[in-house]
N, C-alpha and C positions, 0 to 999 in steps of 0.2 A: 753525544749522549751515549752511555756507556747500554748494552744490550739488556739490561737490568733496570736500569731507568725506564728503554723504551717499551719494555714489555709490562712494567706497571703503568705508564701512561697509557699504555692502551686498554688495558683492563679498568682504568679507572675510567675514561672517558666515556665504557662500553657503560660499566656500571653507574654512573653520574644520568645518561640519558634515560635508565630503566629508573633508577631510583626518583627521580621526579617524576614520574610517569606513575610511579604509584605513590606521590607525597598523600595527595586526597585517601587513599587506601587503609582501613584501619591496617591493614602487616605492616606497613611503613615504620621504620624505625626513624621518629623524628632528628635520632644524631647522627645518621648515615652521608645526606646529602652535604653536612656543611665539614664535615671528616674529611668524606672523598675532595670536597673544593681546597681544602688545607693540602691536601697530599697533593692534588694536580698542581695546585700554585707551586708548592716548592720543585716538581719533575720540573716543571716549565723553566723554574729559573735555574737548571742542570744541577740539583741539590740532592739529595738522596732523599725516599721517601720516609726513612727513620728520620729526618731532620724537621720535618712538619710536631708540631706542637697539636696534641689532641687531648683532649680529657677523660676520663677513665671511659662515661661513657659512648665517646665517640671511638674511642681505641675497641671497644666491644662489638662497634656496628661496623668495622670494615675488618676487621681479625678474621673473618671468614674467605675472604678475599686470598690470605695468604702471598701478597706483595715481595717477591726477593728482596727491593732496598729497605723493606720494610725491618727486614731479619737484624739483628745485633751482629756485629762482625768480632773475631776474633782475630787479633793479630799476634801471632808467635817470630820470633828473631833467632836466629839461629849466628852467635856469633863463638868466639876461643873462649877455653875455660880461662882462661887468664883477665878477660873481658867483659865474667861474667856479672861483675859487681857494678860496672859502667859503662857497657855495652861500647857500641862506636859511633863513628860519624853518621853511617847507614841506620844505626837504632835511632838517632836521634833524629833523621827526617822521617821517619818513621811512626815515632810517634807525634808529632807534628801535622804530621796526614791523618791518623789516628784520632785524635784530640779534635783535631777538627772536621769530625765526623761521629764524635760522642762514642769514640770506644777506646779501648784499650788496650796496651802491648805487655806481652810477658819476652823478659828477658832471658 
């Protein structure tokens, strides 16, 4: 589990034990608790936290959190101008890694 993973899983477990501790609490944000159970599920199964499926409002009740895997990734390739129209073997595991982590590559 990459150091980015492990350090949202542990914020999120901090904040999962607090956050039902105040469900009963009118500050309780009722889309908090089942947000952070979406995000822990995917850390657990070594997924990046941007890969959990939230809806607008549960994406609002853990945005305070500020999660690294949470962040959108940018991936830049740095190949030959000759190259530039079809990048190479390396662009294309590249973007493959990319894609399958819901971002994208600029050539």
């Amino acid at each position: 589990m990459s150091l980015r993973r492990f350090s949202d899983l542990a914020q999120i477990e901090k904040r999962i034990e607090r956050a039902r501790k105040k469900v009963k609490s009118a500050k309780n944000n009722p889309a908090e608790v089942p947000a952070l159970e979406k995000v822990e599920k995917v850390l657990l199964n070594s997924e990046t936290a941007r890969t959990a499926i939230l809806n607008e409002e549960e994406e609002l009740a853990i945005k305070s959190l500020g999660l690294l895997a949470r962040k959108k990734i940018f991936y830049a390739a740095n190949v030959q101008d000759s190259k530039l129209g079809s990048g190479n073997e390396l662009n294309e595991r590249l973007k493959v890694m990319a894609s399958a982590d819901g971002s994208k590559v600029v050539v």
